[in-house]
N, C-alpha and C positions, 0 to 999 in steps of 0.2 A: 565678654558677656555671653552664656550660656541661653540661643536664643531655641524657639521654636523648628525654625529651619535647621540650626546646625545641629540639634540630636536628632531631624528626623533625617538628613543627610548623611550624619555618622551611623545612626543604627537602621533604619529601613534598606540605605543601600550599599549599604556593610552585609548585613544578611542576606539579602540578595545575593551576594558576589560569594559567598561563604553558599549558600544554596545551590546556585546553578555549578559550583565548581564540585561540590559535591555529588550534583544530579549526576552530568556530566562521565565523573571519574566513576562513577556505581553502574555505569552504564557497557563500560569497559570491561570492569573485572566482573560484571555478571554473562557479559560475551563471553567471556575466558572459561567461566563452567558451563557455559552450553556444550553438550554433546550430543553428537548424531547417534538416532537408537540404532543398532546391528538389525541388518535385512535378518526373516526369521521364513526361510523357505517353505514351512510350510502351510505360511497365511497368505495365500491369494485370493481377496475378495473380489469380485466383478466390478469394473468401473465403467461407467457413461462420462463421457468427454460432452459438455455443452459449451456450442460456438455461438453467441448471439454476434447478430455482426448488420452495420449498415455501409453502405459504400465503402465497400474496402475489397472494391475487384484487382488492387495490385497483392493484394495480402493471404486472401481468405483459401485462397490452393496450396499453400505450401505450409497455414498452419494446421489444416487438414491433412492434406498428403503426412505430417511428420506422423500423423496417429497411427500409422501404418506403420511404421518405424522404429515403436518402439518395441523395449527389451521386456515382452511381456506376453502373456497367452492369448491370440486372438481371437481365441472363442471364449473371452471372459470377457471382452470388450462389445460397446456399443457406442455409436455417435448419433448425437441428434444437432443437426447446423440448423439455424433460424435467421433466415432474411428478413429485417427489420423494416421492412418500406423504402430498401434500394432504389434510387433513380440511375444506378448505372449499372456494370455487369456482373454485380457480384452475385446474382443470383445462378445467372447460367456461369460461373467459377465452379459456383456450389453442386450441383449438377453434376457438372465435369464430370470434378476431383471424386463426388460419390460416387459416380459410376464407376469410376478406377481401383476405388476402395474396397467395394462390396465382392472382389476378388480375394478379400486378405481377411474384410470383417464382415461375420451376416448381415447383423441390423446397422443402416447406414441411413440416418431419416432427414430429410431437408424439406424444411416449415416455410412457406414461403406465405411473407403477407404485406401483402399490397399499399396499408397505408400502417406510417411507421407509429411505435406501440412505445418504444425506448429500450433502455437492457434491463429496465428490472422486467418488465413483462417478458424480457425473450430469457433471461435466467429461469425466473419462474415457469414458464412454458418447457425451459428443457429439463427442469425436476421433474415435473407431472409427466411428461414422456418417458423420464427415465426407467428403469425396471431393472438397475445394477445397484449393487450394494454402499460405491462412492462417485460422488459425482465430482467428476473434474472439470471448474471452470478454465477456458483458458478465450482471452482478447483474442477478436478475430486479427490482430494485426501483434501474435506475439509465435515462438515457436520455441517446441518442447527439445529436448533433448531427449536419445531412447532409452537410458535407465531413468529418467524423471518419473515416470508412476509406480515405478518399486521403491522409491524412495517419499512417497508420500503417501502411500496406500500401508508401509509396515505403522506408522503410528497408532495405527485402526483400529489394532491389533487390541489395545488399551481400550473398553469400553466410556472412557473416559474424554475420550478425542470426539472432540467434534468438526474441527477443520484444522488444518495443513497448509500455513504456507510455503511454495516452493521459492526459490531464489531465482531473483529477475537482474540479468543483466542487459545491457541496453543494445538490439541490435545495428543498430545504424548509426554507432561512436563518433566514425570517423567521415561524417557527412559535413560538421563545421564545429568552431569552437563552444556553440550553445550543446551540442548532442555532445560530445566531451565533458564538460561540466556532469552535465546530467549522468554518466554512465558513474561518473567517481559517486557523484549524489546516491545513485541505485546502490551501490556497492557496500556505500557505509552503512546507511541506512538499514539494510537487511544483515546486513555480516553484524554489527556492533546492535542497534536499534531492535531489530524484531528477535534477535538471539536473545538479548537479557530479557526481554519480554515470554519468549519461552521457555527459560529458564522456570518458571513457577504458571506454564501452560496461559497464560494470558495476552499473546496477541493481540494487539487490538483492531488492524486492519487485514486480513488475508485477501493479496490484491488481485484482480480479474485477469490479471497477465496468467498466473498460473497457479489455483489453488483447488483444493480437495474438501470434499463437507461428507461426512456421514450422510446419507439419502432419508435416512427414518428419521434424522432427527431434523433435517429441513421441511420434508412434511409436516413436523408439529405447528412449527412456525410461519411456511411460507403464503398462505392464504393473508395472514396478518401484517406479513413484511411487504406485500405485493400494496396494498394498501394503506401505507404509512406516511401519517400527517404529522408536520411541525410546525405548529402555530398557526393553523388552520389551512395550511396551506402544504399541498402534495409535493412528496420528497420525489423529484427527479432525477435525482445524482446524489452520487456519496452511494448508491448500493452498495458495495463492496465491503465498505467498512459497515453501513448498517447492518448487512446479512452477521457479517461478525461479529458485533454486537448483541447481534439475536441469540447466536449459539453461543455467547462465552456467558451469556446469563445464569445457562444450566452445566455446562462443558466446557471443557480445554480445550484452547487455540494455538497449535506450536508451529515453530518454524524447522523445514530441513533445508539446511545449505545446500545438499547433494541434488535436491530436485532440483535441475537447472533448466531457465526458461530463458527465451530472450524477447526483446519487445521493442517495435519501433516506436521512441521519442519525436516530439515537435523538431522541428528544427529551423521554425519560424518563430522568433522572439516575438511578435503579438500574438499566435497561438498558446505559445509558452504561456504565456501572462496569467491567458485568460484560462488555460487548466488550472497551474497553481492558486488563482483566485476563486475558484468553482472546489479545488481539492480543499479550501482554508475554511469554505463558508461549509463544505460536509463535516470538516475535524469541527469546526463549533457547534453544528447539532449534534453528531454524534456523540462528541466525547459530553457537554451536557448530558445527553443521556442516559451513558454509561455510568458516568458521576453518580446514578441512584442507587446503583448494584456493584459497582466496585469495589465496594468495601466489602462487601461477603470474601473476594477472592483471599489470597495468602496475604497476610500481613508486608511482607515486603512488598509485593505488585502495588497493594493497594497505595501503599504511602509513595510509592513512586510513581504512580497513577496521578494523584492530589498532588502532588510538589510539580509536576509535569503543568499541570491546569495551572498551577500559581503563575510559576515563569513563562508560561509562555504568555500568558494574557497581561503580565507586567512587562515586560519586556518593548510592548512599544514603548510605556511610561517611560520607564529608564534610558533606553535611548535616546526619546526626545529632548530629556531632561540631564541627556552628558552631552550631546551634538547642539542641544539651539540653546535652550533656556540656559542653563548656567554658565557655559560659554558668553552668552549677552549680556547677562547680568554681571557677573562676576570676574569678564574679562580672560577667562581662564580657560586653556585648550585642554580638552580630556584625553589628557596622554594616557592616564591612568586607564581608564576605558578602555579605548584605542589599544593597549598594550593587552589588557584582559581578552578584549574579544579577537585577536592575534592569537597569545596563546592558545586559547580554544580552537580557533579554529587551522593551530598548527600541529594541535596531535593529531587531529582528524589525517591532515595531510601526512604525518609520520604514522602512522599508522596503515594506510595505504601503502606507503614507500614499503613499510616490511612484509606486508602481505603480498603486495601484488610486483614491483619492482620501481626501478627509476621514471618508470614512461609516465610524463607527464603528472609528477607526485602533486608536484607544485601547484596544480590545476586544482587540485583539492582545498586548496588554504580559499583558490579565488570564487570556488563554486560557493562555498560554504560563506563566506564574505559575503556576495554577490546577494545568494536567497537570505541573510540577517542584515542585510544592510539597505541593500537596494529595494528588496521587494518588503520591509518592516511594512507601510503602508497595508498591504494586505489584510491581515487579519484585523484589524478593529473597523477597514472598512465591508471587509467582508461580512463584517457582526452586525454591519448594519442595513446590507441586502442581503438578510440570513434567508427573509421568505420570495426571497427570485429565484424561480424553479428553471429558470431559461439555463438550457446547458450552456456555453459561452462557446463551447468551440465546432458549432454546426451552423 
């Protein structure tokens, strides 16, 4: 007997499974036509490096000290470092490392302020300081590589660019098996995820470890973004993606593989938790919001934009619904399931093996497992402390 349940069974998550394998595989083969634009030697625009940073005196020296290091003219350069209401010594760090600097680069400025502000005010403080043509954000607790600003300063080049993300791998891998996980996680993510995404300039997050913004077109916005409410209540996190957000409204957001950065990971699973759960409740305002203006971009982004929003916000439903409920009901183990969310998450892991090598491929199938299976909870609880501005991991 042809009931209710069993055509919404065969067709809602039939299409589903036909959807995400499709998302998925377009995700791939648009990574495959991303390509790096050619360095074009004779466009050097000036860049301001801004550091916001709060307790991070084992860090904030050496991702300073690298600005001095790079493959680039240091009389086109400028840094401005912002202590954010340090209670330890990252301010005399900042200090230091400036006074070591200002041998290599003129303007070296360190904002020191007493009671702490957060990083959207210490990002916005170091635009308004800035007087360079790109500003390069970079985590006080991540460190560049010395061709990274030649390779995210040529996109510029296109008045059409508004921000650059560079490539984040994870510097402190081999600290335990959570910071392993996570470095496979940065890897795909960027290599597969934000490539197809620049494929048609639409990035949707360019992250604070290490990106690039055109400086004229941040001033349009940033008095606005510095002030940004959802649901009446003040955004304290998610900056990163909402600055992107800001600029992909009027501009293109692309990713270069070649700017390479690196960035120290949690390596405390209750820190872990509580970024991924503060990273889920920024992806639901933000991508919400972007949702209004998406559709303007390219036809493919945008549809892959919209099928993105579907699956990810169904995706508790369905696994609830192959793991408890019809298992109970119906007695019945969701091999099928089970077997689909394997596959997916074994090209991730084959795909790794061919890009990077044997070392620890496998690690890939269980990261990827680990954040869809174990951490599913997140995001519809996150949907529901959307307006908790409390950062989670201070």
């Amino acid at each position: 007997m042809l009931t209710f349940e069993t055509v919404f069974n065969n067709v809602f998550f039939g299409f589903y499974s036909i959807l995400i394998t499709v998302y998925i595989l377009s995700r791939f083969l648009l990574a495959y036509f991303h390509k790096e634009m050619p360095y074009d030697a004779t466009y050097e625009p000036t860049v301001t490096f801004v550091v916001p940073a709060k307790n991070e005196e084992d860090n904030i020296a050496e991702t300073i000290r690298r600005f001095g290091n790079v493959n680039y003219p240091m009389d086109k350069i400028e840094v401005v470092a912002i202590n954010d209401g340090s209670t330890d010594g990252t301010y005399t760090e900042m200090v230091k490392i400036a006074n070591e600097l200002r041998t290599q680069i003129k303007t070296v400025k360190v904002i020191n302020w007493k009671v702490n502000r957060g990083k959207r005010h210490g990002m916005a403080e170091g635009v308004k300081q800035a007087s360079h043509d790109i500003v390069i954000f970079i985590d006080s607790d991540s460190f560049i590589e010395p061709n990274c600003v030649r390779h995210l300063v040529k996109y510029f080049a296109s008045d059409s660019v508004g921000a650059v993300s560079g490539h984040t791998d994870v510097f402190n891998r081999e600290t335990n098996l959570l910071t392993q996980m996570q470095a496979l996680r940065y890897y795909i993510a960027f290599k597969i995820y934000k490539s197809a995404e620049s494929v048609f300039g639409s990035v949707t997050c360019c992250p604070g470890c290490c990106s690039a913004y055109r400086r004229k077109y941040l001033v349009e916005i940033v008095d606005e973004w510095l002030v940004q409410k959802f649901l009446g209540a003040e955004c304290t996190f998610g900056d990163d993606r909402s600055l992107t957000n800001y600029i992909i409204r009027n501009y293109d957001a692309v990713y270069s593989h070649e700017a390479l950065a690196y960035t120290v990971v949690p390596d405390n699973f209750g820190v872990y938790v509580r970024q991924q759960f503060r990273w889920k409740k920024s992806w639901i305002r933000e991508t919400l919001i972007a949702s209004v203006f998406m559709w303007r971009r390219h036809p493919l982004a945008a549809a892959s934009y919209y099928l993105y929003i579907f699956l990810a916000l169904t995706s508790p439903v369905v696994f609830f619904r192959a793991i408890a409920w019809y298992p109970a009901v119906h007695h019945v183990w969701p091999v099928v399931y089970l077997f689909g969310l394997f596959l997916m998450l074994l090209l991730h892991g084959l795909y790794y093996r061919a890009k990077v090598g044997p070392r620890a491929w496998a690690l890939a199938v269980f990261s990827f497992w680990f954040n869809s299976v174990i951490l599913i909870w997140q995001l519809p609880w996150a949907a529901v402390n959307i307006r908790d501005s409390r950062w989670g991991t201070r």
